[in-house]
SEMISE-232345 format. One line per 8 residues: number of its first residue (from 1); their letters; for each residue x, y, z of C-alpha. Coordinates in pm, whole numbers. Example, Ala and Ser with C-alpha at 12.3 -4.5 7.8 and 13.67 -1.06 7.14 Angstrom:
1> as> 1230/-450/780 | 1367/-106/714
//
This chain:
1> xxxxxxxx> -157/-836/-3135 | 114/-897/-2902 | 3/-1139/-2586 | 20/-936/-2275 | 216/-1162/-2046 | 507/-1380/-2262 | 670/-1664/-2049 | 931/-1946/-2118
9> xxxxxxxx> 725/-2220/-2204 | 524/-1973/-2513 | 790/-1729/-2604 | 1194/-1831/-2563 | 1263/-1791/-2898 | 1167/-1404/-2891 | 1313/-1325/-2541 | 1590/-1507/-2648
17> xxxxxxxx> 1608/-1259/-2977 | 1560/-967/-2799 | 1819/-1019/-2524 | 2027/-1103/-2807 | 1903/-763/-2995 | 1791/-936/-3318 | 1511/-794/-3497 | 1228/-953/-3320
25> xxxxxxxx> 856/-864/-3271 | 688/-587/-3015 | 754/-732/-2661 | 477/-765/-2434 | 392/-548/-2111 | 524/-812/-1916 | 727/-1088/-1900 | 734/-1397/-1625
33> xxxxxxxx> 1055/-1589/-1555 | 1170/-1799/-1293 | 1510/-1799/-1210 | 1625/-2089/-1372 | 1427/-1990/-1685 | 1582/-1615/-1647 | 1922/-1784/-1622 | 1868/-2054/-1895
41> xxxxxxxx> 1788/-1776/-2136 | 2051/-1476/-2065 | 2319/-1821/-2106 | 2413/-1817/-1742 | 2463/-2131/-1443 | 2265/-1990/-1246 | 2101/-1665/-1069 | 2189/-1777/-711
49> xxxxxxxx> 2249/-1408/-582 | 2016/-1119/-526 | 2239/-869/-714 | 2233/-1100/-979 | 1840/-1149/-1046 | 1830/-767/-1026 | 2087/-734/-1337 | 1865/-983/-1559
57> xxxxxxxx> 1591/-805/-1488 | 1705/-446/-1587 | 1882/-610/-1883 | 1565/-817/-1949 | 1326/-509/-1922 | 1619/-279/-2152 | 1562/-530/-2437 | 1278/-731/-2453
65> xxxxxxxx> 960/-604/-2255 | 781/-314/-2094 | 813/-495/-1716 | 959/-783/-1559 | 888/-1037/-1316 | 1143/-1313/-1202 | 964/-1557/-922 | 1144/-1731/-656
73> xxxxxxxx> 1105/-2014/-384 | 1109/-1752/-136 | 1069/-1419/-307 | 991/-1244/-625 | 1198/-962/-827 | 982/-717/-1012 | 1102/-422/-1254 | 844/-231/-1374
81> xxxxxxxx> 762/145/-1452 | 614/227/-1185 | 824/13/-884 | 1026/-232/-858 | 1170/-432/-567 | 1132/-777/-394 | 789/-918/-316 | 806/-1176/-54
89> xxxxxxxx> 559/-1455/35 | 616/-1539/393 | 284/-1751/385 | 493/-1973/146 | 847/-2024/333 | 919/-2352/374 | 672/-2469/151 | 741/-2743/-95
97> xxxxxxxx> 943/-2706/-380 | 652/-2524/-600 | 408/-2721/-808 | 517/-2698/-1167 | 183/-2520/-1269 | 263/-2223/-1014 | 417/-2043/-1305 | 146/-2132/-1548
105> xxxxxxxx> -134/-1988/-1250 | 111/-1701/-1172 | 80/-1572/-1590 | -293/-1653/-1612 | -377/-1462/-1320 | -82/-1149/-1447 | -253/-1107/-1776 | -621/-1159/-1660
113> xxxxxxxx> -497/-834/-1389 | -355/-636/-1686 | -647/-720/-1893 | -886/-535/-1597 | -665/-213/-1639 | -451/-276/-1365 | -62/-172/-1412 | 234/-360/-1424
121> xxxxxxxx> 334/-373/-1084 | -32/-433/-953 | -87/-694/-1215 | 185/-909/-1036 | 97/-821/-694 | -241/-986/-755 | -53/-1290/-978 | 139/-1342/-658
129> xxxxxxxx> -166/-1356/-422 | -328/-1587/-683 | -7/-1833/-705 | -8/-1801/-326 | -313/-1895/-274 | -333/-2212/-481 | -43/-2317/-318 | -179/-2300/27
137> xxxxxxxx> -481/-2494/-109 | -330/-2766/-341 | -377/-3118/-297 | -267/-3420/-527 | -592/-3451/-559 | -664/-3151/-840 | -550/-2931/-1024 | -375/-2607/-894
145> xxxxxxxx> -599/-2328/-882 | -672/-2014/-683 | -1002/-1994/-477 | -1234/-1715/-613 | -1164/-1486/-311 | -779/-1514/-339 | -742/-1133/-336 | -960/-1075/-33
153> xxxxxxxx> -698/-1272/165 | -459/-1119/389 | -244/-1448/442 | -198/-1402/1 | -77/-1066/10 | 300/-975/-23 | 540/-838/131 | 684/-503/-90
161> xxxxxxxx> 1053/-440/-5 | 1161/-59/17 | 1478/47/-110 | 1669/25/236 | 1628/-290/408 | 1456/-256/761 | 1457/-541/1037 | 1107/-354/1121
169> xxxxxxxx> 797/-570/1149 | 560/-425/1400 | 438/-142/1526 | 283/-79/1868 | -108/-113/1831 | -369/159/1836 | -517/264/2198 | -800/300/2033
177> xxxxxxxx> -856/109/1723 | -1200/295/1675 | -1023/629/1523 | -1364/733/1392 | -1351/1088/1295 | -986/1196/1192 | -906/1553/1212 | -577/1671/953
185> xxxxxxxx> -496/2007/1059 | -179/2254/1021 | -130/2397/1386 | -115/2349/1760 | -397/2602/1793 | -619/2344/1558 | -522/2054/1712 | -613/2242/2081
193> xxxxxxxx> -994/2369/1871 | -1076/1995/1746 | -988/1804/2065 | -1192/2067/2232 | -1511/2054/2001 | -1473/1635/2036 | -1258/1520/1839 | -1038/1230/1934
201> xxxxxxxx> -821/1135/1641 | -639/1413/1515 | -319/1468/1277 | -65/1768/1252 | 72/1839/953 | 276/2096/913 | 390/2116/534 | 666/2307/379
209> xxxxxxxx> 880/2345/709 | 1136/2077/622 | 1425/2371/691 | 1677/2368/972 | 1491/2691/942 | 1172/2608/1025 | 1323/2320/1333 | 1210/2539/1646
217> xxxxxxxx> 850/2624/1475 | 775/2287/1417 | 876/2156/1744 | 691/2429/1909 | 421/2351/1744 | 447/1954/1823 | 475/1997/2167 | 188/2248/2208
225> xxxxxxxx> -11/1977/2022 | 55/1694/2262 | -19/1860/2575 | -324/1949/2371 | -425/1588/2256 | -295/1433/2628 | -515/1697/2815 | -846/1597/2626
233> xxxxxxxx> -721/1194/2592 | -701/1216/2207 | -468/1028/1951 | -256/1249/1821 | -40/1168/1482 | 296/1389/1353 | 325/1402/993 | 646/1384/825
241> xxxxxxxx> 803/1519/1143 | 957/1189/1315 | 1228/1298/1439 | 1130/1551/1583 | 808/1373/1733 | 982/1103/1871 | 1244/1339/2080 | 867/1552/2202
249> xxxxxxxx> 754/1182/2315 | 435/1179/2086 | 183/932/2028 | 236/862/1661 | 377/967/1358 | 211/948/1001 | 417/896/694 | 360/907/298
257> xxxxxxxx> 554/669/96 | 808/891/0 | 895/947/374 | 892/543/434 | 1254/560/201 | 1440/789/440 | 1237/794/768 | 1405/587/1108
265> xxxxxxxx> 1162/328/1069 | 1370/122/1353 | 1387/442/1562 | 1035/530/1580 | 899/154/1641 | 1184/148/1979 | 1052/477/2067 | 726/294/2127
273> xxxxxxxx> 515/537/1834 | 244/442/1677 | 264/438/1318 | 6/524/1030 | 126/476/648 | -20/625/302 | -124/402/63 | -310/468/-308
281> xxxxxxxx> -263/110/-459 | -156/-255/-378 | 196/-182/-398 | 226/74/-158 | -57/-140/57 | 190/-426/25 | 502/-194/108 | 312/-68/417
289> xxxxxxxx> 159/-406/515 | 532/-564/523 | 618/-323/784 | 267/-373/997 | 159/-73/1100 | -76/55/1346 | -330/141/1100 | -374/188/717
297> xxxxxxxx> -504/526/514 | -631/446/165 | -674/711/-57 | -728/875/-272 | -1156/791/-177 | -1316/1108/-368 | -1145/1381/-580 | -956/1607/-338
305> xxxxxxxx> -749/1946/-376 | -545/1903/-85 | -268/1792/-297 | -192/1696/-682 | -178/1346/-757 | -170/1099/-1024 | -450/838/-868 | -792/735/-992
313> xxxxxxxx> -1016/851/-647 | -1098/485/-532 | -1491/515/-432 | -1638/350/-167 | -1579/-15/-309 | -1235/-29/-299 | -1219/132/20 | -1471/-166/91
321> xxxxxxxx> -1225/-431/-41 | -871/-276/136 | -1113/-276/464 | -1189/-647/404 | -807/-713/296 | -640/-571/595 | -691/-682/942 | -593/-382/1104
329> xxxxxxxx> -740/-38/1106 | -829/128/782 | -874/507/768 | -1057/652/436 | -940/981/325 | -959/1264/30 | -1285/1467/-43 | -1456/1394/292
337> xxxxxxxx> -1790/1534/353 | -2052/1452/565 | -2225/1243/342 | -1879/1064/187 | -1825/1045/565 | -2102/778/684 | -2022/645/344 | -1668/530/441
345> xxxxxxxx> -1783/441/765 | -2025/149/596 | -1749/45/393 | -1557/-41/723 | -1304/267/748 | -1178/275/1114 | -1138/648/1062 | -1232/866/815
353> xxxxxxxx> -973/1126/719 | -1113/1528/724 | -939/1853/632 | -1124/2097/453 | -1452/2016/567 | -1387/2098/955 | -1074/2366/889 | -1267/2579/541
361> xxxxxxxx> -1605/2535/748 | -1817/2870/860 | -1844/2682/1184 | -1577/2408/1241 | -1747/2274/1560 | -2078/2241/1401 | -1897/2064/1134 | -1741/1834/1333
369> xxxxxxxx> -2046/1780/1492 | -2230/1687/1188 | -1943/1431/1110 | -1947/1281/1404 | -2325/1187/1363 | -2209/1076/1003 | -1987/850/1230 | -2235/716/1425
377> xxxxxxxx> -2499/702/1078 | -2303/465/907 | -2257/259/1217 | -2598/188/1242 | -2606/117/854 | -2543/-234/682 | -2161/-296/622 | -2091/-246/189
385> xxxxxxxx> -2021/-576/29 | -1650/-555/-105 | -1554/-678/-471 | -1343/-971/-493 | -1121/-687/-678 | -1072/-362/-613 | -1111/-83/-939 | -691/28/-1069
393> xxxxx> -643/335/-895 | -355/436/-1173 | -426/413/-1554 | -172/272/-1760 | 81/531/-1962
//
């Protein structure tokens, strides 16, 4: 059987075969370089440019292995099937010039990930949190090892690049950090209902009106929603709609990943909006973490039908383990009920994320009601221990 993880120090000779496309045996789901290895091997002085350690690691992936991961002082190149980009490790700038058994702690921890089910891309995330937190620790006193709770540690987390550089590294903080019950809705005449019936953390989203067509609807619709939200002193969140949100002076703006790779992320943080990011696994956590937001969602929790996805729901312990990973607020969302509610609530979510059970409800203010004493339930209720590792949240193709 094929090792998982190949490196320089077990398998040159192969890597070196494959980049060289000689008949060579079944590369491995992923491969760890560091640059100088990376360069050593493709025959080159030296991979001294970004551009550069992008090219070896397409041509790396193309003929030796399923994914690809070439580590830096500063930052780390991954190519896998399911993302790639940089991962930085601001914790470790300026640190010095890395043990030589980072590399051996960064593949141990890789393959260990990829043994639990986790992906590629996730399977390095964690590798880098492991690497960075036996750095932080190391003494010449032992060996170089992560602590057990390496992945519960903000300060070990990476940074995930998007595709467009952004000089964006803040957002303006929550009013309100305590977002408790978090109304999704599709009008201006829901928003108005749920602030009404008590609701004070609310989102519009308004799907399927991307259109020039559709421009004066939406903004309509936006601004009857903030006078709506300001009246009853709610927290009010645009979906998708930035642009248009920050010229109607809203209070925030929620975005999916996809948006994050065209939306004005520089626009809406100098327009003073409060900003709320998607996430389903530790890439996109680490992609939304880089650009510290005002709060968090983690998703999918529970089987939902509000859209099609590809995700593994995530169950109260992982939402447990992103609420003990993140210190900012966490909102819990997909297949709420009033149960799942105080649920999420003792796992730590800052919000928890309703549609269907307020808006398909006989009565949407007793509903609301009934979640809000969910709210209040799991308050009351001891806080879920987390896992030192969260469950995959997408299976392996």
């Amino acid at each position: 059987m094929t090792p998982a993880v190949w490196t320089f120090a077990t398998h040159a000779k192969e890597i070196q075969q494959g980049i060289e496309h000689i008949s060579a045996p079944p590369g491995p789901a992923l491969l760890c370089l560091n640059r100088h290895e990376a360069a050593t091997l493709m025959g080159l002085p030296a991979l001294d440019q970004p551009s550069a350690v992008i090219q070896a690691a397409a041509r790396l992936r193309a003929s030796v292995c399923e994914a690809v991961v070439i580590t830096g002082d500063e930052a780390d190149y991954a190519d896998t099937p399911q993302a790639s980009g940089w991962l930085g490790h601001p914790a470790m700038t300026g640190h010095p010039k890395r043990h030589t058994d980072a590399g051996a702690v960064f593949a141990d921890a890789a393959a260990q990930a990829l043994m639990k089910g986790f992906v590629a891309i996730e399977a390095i995330v964690l590798a880098c949190m492991a690497r960075n937190d036996a750095l932080s620790q190391h003494t010449d006193a032992g060996p170089l090892q992560p602590r057990a709770d390496f992945a519960q540690r903000s300060a070990n987390l990476p940074f995930f690049s998007l595709p467009q550089a952004t000089p964006v590294n803040g957002f303006a903080a929550l009013s309100d950090p305590d977002l408790a019950l978090y109304a999704v809705v599709d009008s201006a005449a829901w928003v108005a209902r749920v602030v009404a019936a008590g609701v004070r953390t609310v989102q519009l989203r308004i799907k399927d009106a991307e259109g020039e067509q559709h421009r004066a609807m939406v903004r309509e619709e936006i601004r009857q929603s903030i006078r709506a939200a300001t009246a009853a002193g709610a927290q009010l969140f645009i979906n998708d709609h930035w642009q248009l949100a920050i010229e109607e002076g809203a209070y925030g703006v929620h975005l999916g990943q996809e948006d994050l790779h065209v939306a004005d992320l520089a626009a809406i943080a100098r327009a003073g909006l409060r900003l709320g990011i998607s996430t389903h696994a530790y890439w996109e956590v680490c992609r939304a973490w880089a650009l510290r937001p005002s709060y968090i969602a983690c998703g999918p929790i529970h089987p939902t039908q509000a859209k099609a996805m590809p995700w593994v729901p995530q169950g109260n312990n992982n939402l447990a383990y992103w609420c003990t990973l993140l210190p900012l607020p966490v909102v819990g969302i997909a297949g709420m009920d009033v149960v799942r509610t105080e649920q999420a609530v003792r796992a730590g979510a800052a919000g928890v994320a309703v549609i269907s059970a307020i808006t398909a409800a006989a009565s949407p203010e007793a509903a609301i009601g009934q979640l809000q004493q969910a709210v209040q339930r799991g308050r009351k209720q001891p806080h879920l221990t987390a896992p030192l590792l969260p469950q995959p949240t997408l299976l392996p193709t």
